[in-house]
C-alpha positions as CSV (number, residue, x, y, z in Angstrom):
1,X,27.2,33.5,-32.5
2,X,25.6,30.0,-33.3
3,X,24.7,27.7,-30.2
4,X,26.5,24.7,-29.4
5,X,25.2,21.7,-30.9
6,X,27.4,19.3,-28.7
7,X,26.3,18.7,-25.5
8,X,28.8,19.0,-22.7
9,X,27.8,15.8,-21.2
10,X,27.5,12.9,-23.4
11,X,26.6,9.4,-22.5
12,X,25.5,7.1,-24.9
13,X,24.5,3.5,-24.7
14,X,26.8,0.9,-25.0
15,X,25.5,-1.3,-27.9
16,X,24.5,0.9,-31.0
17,X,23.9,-1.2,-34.1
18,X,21.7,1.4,-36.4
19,X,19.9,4.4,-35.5
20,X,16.4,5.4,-36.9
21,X,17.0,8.8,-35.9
22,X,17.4,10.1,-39.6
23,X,13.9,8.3,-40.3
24,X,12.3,10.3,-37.3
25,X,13.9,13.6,-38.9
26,X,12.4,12.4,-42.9
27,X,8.8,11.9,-41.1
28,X,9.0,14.7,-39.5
29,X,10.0,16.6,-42.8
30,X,7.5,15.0,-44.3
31,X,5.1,17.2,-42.1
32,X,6.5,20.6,-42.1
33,X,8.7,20.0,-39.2
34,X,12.7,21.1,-39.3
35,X,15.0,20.4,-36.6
36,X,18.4,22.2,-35.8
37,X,21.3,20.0,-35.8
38,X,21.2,19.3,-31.8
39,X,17.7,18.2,-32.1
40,X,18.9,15.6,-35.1
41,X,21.5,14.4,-32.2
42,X,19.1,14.0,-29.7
43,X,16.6,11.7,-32.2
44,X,20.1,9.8,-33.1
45,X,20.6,9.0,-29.5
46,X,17.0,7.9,-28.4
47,X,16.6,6.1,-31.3
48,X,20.0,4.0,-31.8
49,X,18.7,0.0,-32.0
50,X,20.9,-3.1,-30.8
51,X,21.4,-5.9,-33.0
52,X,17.8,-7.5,-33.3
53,X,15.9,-4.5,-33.6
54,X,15.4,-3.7,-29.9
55,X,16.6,0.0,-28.4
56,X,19.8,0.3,-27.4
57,X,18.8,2.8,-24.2
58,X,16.4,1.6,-21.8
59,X,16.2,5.1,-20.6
60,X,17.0,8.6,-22.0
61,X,18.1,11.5,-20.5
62,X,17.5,15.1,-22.1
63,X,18.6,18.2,-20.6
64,X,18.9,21.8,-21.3
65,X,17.8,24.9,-20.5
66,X,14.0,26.3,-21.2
67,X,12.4,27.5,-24.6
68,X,15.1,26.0,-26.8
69,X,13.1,23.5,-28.8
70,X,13.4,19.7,-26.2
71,X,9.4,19.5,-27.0
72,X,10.1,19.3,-30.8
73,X,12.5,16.1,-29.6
74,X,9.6,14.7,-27.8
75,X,7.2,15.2,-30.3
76,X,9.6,13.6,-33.4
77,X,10.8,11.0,-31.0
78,X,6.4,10.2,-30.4
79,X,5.6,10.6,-34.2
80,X,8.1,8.1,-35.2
81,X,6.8,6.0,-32.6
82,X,3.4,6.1,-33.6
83,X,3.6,6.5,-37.6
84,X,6.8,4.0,-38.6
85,X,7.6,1.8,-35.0
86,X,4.2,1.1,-34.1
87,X,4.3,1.2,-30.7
88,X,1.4,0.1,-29.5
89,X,1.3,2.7,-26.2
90,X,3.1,5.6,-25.5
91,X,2.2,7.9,-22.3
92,X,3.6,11.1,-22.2
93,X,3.2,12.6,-18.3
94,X,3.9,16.3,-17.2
95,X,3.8,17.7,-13.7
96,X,1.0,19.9,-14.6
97,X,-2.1,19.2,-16.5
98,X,-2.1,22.5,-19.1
99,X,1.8,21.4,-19.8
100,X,0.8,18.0,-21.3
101,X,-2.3,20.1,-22.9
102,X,0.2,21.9,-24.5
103,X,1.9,19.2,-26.1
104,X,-1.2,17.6,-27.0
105,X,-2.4,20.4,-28.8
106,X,0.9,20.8,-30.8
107,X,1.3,17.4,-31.7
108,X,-2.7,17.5,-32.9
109,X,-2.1,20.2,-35.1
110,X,0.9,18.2,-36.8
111,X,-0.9,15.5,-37.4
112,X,-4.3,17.0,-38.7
113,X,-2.6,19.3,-41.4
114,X,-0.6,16.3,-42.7
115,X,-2.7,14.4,-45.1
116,X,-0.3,11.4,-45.2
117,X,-0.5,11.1,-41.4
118,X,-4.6,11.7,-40.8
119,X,-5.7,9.5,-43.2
120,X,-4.2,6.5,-40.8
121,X,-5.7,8.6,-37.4
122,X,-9.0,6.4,-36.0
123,X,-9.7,9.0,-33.5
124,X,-8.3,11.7,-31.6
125,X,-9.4,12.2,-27.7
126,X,-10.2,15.5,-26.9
127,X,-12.2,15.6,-23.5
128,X,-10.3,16.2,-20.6
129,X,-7.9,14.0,-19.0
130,X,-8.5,11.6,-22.0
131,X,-6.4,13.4,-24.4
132,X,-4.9,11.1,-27.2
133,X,-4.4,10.2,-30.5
134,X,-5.7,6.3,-31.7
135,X,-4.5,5.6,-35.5
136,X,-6.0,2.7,-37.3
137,X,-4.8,-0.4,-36.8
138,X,-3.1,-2.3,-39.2
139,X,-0.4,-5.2,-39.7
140,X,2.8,-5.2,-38.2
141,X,5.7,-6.8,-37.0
142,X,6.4,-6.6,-33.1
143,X,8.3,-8.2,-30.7
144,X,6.3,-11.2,-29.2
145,X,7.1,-14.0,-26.4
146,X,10.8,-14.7,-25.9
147,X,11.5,-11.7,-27.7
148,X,10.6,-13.5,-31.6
149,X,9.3,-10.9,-34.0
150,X,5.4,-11.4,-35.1
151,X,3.1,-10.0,-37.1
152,X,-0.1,-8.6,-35.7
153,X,-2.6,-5.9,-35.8
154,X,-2.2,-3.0,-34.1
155,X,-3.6,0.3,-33.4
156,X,-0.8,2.4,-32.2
157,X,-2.0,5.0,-29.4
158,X,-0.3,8.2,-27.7
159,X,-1.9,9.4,-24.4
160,X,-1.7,12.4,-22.6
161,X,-1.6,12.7,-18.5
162,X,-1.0,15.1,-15.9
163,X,1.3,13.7,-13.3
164,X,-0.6,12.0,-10.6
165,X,0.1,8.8,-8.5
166,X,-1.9,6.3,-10.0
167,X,-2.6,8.4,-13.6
168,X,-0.9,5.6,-15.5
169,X,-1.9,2.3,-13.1
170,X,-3.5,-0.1,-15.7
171,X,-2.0,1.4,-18.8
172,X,1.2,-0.8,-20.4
173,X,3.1,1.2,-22.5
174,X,5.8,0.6,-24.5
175,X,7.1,4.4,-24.2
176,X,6.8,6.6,-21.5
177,X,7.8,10.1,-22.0
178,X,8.3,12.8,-18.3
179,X,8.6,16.2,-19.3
180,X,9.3,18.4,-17.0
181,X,11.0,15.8,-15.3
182,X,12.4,18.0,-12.3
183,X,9.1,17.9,-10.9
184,X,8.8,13.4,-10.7
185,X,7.8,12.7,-7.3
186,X,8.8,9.1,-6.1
187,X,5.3,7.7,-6.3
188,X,4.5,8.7,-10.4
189,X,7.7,6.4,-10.9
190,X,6.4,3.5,-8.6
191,X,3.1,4.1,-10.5
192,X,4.6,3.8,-14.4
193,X,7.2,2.0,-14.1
194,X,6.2,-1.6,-13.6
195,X,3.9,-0.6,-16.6
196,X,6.8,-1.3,-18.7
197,X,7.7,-4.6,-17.0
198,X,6.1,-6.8,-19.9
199,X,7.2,-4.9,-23.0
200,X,9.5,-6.6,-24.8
201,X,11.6,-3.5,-26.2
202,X,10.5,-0.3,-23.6
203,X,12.0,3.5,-23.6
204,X,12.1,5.9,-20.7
205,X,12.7,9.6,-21.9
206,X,13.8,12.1,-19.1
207,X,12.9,15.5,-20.7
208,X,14.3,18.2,-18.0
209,X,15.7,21.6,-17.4
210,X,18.5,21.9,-14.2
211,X,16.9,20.7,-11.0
212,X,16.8,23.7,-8.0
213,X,15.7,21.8,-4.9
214,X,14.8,24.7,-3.2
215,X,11.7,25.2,-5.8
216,X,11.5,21.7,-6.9
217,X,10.7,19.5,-4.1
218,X,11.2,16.2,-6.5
219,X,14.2,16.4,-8.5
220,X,15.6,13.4,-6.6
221,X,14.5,11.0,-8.9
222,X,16.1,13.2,-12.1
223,X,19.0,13.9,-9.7
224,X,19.6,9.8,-9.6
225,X,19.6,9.4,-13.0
226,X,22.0,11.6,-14.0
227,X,24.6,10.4,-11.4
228,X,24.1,7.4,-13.8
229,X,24.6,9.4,-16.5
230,X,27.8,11.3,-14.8
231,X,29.5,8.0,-14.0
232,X,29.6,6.7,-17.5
233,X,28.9,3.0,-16.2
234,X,25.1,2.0,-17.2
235,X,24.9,0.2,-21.2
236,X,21.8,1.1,-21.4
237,X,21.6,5.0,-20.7
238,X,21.6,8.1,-23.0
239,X,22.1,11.1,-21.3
240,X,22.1,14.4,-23.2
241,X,22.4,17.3,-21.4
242,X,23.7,21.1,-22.0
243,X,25.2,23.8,-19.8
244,X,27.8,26.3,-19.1
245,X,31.0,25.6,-17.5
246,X,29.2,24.2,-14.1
247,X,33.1,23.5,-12.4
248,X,34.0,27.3,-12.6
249,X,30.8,29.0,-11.7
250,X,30.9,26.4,-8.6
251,X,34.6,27.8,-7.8
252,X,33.0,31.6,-8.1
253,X,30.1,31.0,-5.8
254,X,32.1,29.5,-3.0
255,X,34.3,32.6,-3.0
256,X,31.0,35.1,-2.6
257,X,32.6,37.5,-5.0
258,X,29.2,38.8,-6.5
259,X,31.3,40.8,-9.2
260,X,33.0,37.7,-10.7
261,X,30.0,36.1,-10.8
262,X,28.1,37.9,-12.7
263,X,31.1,38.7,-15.0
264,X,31.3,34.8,-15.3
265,X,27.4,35.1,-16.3
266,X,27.5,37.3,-18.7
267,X,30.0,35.7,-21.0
268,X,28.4,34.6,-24.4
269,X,30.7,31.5,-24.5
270,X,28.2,30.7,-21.4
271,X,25.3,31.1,-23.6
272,X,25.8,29.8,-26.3
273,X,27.6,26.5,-24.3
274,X,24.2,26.0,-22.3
275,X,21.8,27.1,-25.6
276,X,22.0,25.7,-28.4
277,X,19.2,27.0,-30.2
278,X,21.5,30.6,-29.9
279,X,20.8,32.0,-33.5
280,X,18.5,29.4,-34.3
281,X,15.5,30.2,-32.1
282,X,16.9,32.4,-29.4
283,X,18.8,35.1,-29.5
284,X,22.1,36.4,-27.6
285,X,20.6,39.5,-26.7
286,X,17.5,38.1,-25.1
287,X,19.5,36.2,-22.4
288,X,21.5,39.2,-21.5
289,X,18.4,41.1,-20.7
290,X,16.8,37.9,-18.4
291,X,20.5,38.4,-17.0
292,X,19.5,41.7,-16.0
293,X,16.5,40.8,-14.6
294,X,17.1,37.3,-12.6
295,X,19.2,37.0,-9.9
296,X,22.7,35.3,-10.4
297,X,21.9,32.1,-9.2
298,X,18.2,31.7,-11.0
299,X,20.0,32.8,-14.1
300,X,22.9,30.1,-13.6
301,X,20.1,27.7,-13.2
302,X,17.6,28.8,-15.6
303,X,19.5,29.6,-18.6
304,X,22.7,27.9,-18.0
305,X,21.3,24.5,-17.0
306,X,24.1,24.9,-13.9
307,X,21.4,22.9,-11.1
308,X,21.6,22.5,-7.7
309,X,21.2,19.2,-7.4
310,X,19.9,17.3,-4.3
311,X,21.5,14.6,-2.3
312,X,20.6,11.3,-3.7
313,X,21.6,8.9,-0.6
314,X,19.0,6.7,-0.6
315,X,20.3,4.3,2.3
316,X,20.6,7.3,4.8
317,X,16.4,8.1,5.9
318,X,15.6,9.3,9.0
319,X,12.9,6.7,9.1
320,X,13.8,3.6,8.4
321,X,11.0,2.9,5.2
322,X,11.0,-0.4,5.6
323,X,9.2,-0.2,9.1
324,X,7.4,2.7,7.9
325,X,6.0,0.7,5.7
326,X,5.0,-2.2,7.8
327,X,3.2,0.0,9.9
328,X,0.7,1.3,6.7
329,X,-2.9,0.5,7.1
330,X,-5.3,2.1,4.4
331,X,-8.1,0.9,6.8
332,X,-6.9,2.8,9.7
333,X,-9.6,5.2,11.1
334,X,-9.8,7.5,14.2
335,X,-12.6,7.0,16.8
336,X,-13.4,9.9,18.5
337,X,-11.4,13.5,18.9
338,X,-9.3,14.3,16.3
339,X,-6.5,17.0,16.0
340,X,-5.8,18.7,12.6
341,X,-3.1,20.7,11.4
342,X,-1.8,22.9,8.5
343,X,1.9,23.5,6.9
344,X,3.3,25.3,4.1
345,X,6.6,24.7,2.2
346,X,9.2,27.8,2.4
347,X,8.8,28.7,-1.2
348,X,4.6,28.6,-0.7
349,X,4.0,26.5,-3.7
350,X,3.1,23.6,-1.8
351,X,0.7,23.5,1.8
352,X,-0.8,20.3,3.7
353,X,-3.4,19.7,6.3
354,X,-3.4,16.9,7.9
355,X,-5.3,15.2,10.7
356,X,-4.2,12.5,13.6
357,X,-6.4,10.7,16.1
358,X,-6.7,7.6,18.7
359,X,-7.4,4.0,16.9
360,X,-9.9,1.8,18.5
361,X,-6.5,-0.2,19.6
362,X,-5.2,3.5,21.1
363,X,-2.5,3.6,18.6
364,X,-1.9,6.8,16.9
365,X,-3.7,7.1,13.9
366,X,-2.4,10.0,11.0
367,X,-3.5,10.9,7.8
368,X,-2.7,14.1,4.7
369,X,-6.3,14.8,4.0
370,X,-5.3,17.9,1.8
371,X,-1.9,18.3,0.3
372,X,-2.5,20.7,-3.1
373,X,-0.2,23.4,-4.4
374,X,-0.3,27.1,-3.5
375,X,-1.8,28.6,0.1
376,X,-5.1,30.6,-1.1
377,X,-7.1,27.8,0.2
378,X,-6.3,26.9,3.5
379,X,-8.0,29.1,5.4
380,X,-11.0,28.0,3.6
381,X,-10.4,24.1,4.0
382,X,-9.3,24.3,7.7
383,X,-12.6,26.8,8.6
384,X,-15.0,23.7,7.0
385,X,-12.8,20.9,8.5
386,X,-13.5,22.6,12.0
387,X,-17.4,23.4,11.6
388,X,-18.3,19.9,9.7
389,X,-16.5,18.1,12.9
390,X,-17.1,21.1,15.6
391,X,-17.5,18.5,18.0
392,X,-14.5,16.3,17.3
393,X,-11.9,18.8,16.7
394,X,-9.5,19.5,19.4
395,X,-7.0,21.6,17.7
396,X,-5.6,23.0,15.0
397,X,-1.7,22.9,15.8
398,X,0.5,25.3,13.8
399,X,4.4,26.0,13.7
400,X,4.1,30.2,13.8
401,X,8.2,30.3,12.9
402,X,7.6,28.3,9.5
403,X,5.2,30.3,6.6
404,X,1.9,29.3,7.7
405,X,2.5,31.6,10.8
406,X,1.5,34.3,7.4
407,X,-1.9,32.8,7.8
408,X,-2.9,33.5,11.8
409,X,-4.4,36.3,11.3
410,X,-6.9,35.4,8.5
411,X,-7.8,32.0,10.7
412,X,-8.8,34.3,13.1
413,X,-11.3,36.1,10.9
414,X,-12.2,32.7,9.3
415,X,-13.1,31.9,13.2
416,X,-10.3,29.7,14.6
417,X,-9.0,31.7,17.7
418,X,-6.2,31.3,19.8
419,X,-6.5,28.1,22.5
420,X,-7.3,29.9,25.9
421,X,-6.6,28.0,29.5
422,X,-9.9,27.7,29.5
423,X,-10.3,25.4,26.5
424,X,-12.0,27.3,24.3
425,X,-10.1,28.2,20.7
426,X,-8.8,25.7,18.4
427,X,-5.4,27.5,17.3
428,X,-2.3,26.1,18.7
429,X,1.0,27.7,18.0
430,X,3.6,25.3,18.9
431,X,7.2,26.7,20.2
432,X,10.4,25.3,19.4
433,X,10.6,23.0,22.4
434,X,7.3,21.6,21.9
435,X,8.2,21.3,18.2
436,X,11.4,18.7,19.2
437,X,9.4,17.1,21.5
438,X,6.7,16.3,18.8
439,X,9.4,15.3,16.2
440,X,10.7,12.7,18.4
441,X,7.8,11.7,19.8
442,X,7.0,10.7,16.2
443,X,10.1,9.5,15.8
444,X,9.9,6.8,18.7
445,X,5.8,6.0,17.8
446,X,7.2,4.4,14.7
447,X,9.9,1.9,16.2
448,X,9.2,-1.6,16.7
449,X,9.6,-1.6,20.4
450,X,7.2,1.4,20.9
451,X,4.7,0.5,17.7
452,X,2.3,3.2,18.8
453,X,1.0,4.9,15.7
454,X,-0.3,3.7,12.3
455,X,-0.9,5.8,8.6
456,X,-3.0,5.2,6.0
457,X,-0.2,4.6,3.2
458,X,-0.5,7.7,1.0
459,X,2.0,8.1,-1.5
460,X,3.1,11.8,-0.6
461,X,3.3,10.8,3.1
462,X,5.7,8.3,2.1
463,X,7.4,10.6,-0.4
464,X,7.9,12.7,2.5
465,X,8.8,10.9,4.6
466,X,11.7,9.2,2.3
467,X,13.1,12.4,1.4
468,X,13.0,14.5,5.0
469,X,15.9,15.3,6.5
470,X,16.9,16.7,10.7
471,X,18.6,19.6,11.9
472,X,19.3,20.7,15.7
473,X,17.3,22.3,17.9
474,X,19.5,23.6,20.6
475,X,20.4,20.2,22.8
476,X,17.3,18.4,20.2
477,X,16.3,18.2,16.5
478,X,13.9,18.6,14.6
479,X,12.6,17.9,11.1
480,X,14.6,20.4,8.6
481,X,13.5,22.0,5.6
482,X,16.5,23.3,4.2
483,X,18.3,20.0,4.0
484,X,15.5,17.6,3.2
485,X,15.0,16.3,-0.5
486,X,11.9,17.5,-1.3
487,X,8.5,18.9,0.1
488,X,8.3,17.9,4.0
489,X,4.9,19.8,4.6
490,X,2.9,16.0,5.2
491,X,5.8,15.1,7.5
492,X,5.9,18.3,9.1
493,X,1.7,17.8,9.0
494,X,1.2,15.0,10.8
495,X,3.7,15.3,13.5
496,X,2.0,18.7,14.4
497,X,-1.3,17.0,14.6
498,X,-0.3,13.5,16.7
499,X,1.1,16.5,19.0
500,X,-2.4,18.4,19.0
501,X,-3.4,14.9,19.6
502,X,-1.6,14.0,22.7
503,X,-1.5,17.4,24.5
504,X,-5.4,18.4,23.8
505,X,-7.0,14.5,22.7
506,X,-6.7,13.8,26.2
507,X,-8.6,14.6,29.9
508,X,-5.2,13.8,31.3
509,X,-3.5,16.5,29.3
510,X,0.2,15.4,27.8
511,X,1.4,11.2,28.0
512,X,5.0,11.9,27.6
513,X,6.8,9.9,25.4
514,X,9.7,9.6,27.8
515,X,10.8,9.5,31.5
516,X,13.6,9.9,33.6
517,X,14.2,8.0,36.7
C-alpha cells in the first residue's frame, strides 16, 4: 500500500495565477533531490503567485505526522527562495537549537556538493547561533515602493535560529519559516512578525505535526491558524495537512471502548490516510509495531496527525491583558526581603522559579528569574538563590500536591528545611486553602481599584498569564493546569511567591486581602 498523496484537509488561497512550484522541484533536481508526489503538492501550494508576481498565501500551513519527509518541503521551498526568487532574508526558527542545526546541516550539504549552486555561495556561517548561508550578490528584480518591480543588487541570505523571544528582533525577512510549529509560544510571534511588516511580497510557513496540549504548552498559536484553515474563509491561507479519519476515532474515544479503538488504530486505511510517504519512505509495518508500543492516544496523535487541540478563545482570559499590561514595569525592583518560589509543569518538561517582593511604593513587586526546561536543576538554582541573598530571603513557597512536591526531599539535603514556628527554615508547603487564597489575592492585586502589585514585563509571564485558565477549589478556585492553554508554571510562580511575600515579608504576619464586616 502506497500513502495518500491528497491531503484530507485542503485550503488553498484564493487568487492563484501561476505556481513556481515545478521550478522549485527542477532546482532541486538539479541537485540530487527527488520529491514524492505530496511533496510536489506542497511546493505547488506555497509557491502559487497572484497576478503581478506577488504570493498568493501570506501564510502556509503544513501538517502531517513525523519522519515523512515536511523538512525536504522546507528545504526546496528555502532553495528556491534563495537560488531563483532572491529573497533577500529568509529566517527559518525551530523550538530547539539542535533542530534548526539539523536543517542547517542538511541544507549545507545540498548546497556544497552542487557546483552550480556553490559557485554563487559568498559565505556560509558556521559558528553557533550564527548559522547561515550568504550567496553573492547580484542583479535582480524585486518588488520596490508601491509595490513597482526594480532592479537591484542583492545578496540573498538564509538564517538559522533557535526559537527565543527576541531571536529575530532586528532582522526583516521576507520569509519566515517555524518548524516544529506546535511548540510557537505567543511572544516568538510578537517577536517576527512585525519583521515582515515592510516586505512587499512576505510568506509565513507553518511546518507542524498534530498539537497535544498536554505536552505542548504552545500549540495555541498553530491551533488558531488552522481554525482558519478549517473554516475555508481566509484568501490568503494554504493549509495542508494529513490524517486519519479524526471524526470517527473522536466517536470511539467518547465511548471508552479500548477494543474498538485500537481496532480503529490498526487499520492500514488509517496509515496510509495520515502518511503519505507509506511505501515511499516508510513502511506499513513499521507503524504497526510503534502501534504496539505507544499508547492509543500517543499513537492517534503521533502517527495519525488526530491532535488534541487547545481552546483558542482569545476574548475569555482570566486576567484581563490589557490591565495586565498597563501595570508592566521593566524598572520595577524589590527593596528589601524577598520571597522565592519554584513550580514544575505536570508533564516535567518545563519548571520556573520566581521571586516577589515590596516596591519602594509598597506595591507588590514579581518577577520569573528562571523559567528553563526540565527539573534537574532546581534544586541547584534555588540552594544559590537562598545562600547569595541569605539575608533577604524569607521563603521558598512550594505547592507539595503539584510535581515539585518530587523535589522536597532533595531541598532538604541541598539545605532548605521546613519553616518552623520559630522562624527558622525557608520551605513553605502551601495547602489548598492557602493556595485559593493566594490565587485571588493575585487576582484582586491586579485590578484597577486595588492596583497593588507591579511585574517586570517578561514575555513568558505574559504568555502565561494569557493562556491560564481556573478550576474550583471546594467553595474557591484556583489557577488550573489541566484546562489552561499552555505552560502556567510563571503564573503558578509568582502567585506562590507574592504569598511567601505577604505571610513571611512581614513583622505583622498575613495583610489579608479581604474583610468581612
Amino acid at each position: 500500500m502506497l500513502g495518500i498523496q491528497q491531503p484530507q484537509i485542503l485550503h488553498l488561497p484564493a487568487e492563484r495565477a501561476y505556481s513556481s512550484g515545478p521550478d522549485a522541484v527542477a532546482l532541486c533536481a538539479s541537485a540530487g533531490i527527488t520529491f514524492d508526489p505530496w511533496q510536489q503538492l506542497a511546493l505547488e501550494a506555497m509557491l502559487w503567485e497572484r497576478p503581478g508576481g506577488r504570493w498568493s498565501a501570506f501564510e502556509v500551513g503544513l501538517l502531517l505526522a513525523r519522519q515523512n519527509g515536511k523538512n525536504e518541503v522546507l528545504m526546496g521551498r528555502e532553495l528556491y527562495g534563495l537560488f531563483v526568487a532572491n529573497e533577500p532574508l529568509i529566517l527559518h526558527s525551530a523550538h530547539e537549537y539542535r533542530t534548526a542545526d539539523e536543517a542547517f546541516r542538511r541544507i549545507k550539504a545540498v548546497v556544497t556538493n552542487c557546483r552550480d549552486m556553490s559557485r554563487k555561495v559568498k559565505r556560509i556561517l558556521e559558528s553557533h547561533g550564527e548559522e547561515g548561508i550568504e550567496l553573492l550578490a547580484t542583479p535582480a528584480w524585486v518588488f520596490g515602493a508601491g509595490g513597482r518591480m526594480v532592479r537591484q543588487s542583492v545578496a540573498p541570505r538564509l538564517r538559522f535560529l533557535a526559537r527565543t523571544g527576541g531571536a529575530a528582533r532586528g532582522f526583516t525577512a521576507s520569509t519566515t519559516v517555524w518548524d516544529e510549529a506546535f511548540n510557537l509560544p505567543d511572544h516568538v510571534v510578537n517577536a517576527q512578525l512585525p519583521t515582515m511588516s515592510a516586505v512587499p511580497n512576505p510568506q509565513l510557513i507553518y511546518a507542524s505535526s498534530a498539537v497535544d496540549q498536554t505536552i505542548h504548552p504552545y500549540g495555541v498559536v498553530l491551533a488558531r491558524v488552522r481554525a482558519r484553515a478549517l473554516a475555508g474563509q481566509d484568501p490568503a491561507l494554504a493549509w495542508l495537512e494529513w490524517q486519519g479519519d479524526e471524526t470517527r476515532y473522536r466517536e470511539l474515544a467518547s465511548t471508552g471502548n479500548r477494543r474498538l479503538i485500537k481496532e480503529f488504530l490498526a487499520e492500514p486505511q488509517q496509515h496510509v490516510a495520515a502518511n503519505p510517504a507509506v511505501g515511499y519512505r516508510i513502511s506499513l509495518e513499521h507503524t504497526v509495531k510503534e502501534l504496539r508500543t505507544m499508547s492509543s492516544r500517543t499513537f492517534a496523535v503521533e502517527r495519525l496527525n488526530i491532535g488534541d487541540w487547545p481552546a483558542i478563545d482569545e476574548d475569555e482570559t482570566v486576567i484581563d491583558m490589557d490591565r495586565w499590561a498597563a501595570i508592566a514595569d521593566p524598572e520595577s525592583r524589590p527593596t528589601g526581603t524577598i520571597a522565592l518560589s519554584a513550580d514544575v509543569s505536570p508533564d516535567r518538561k518545563w519548571a520556573t522559579i520566581a521571586s516577589a517582593g515590596r516596591r519602594f511604593d509598597d506595591r507588590l513587586h514579581i518577577k520569573i528569574v528562571h523559567h528553563r526546561p526540565g527539573t534537574h536543576w532546581i534544586v541547584d538554582a534555588l540552594a544559590d538563590l537562598t545562600e547569595r541573598y541569605e539575608d533577604e530571603v524569607c521563603a521558598v513557597v512550594i505547592d507539595p500536591a503539584g510535581p515539585v512536591g518530587a523535589l522536597i526531599p532533595d531541598l532538604h539535603e541541598a539545605g532548605i528545611g521546613d519553616k518552623a514556628p520559630d522562624g527558622r527554615g525557608l520551605l513553605v508547603r502551601i495547602n489548598a486553602r492557602e493556595l485559593a487564597q493566594a490565587c485571588g489575592a493575585i487576582y484582586q492585586e491586579v485590578q484597577p481599584d486595588n492596583d497593588g502589585i507591579r511585574h517586570c514585563g517578561q514575555d513568558n509571564l505574559d504568555d502565561a498569564m494569557r493562556d491560564v485558565a481556573t478550576r474550583t477549589l471546594s467553595d474557591a478556585w484556583a489557577w488550573s493546569r489541566k484546562h489552561s492553554g499552555g505552560d502556567i508554571t510563571p503564573v503558578v510562580g509568582v502567585t506562590l511567591a507574592a504569598h511567601g511575600m505577604r505571610v513571611f515579608g512581614t513583622t505583622s504576619g498575613l495583610i489579608p486581602w479581604v474583610a468581612y464586616a
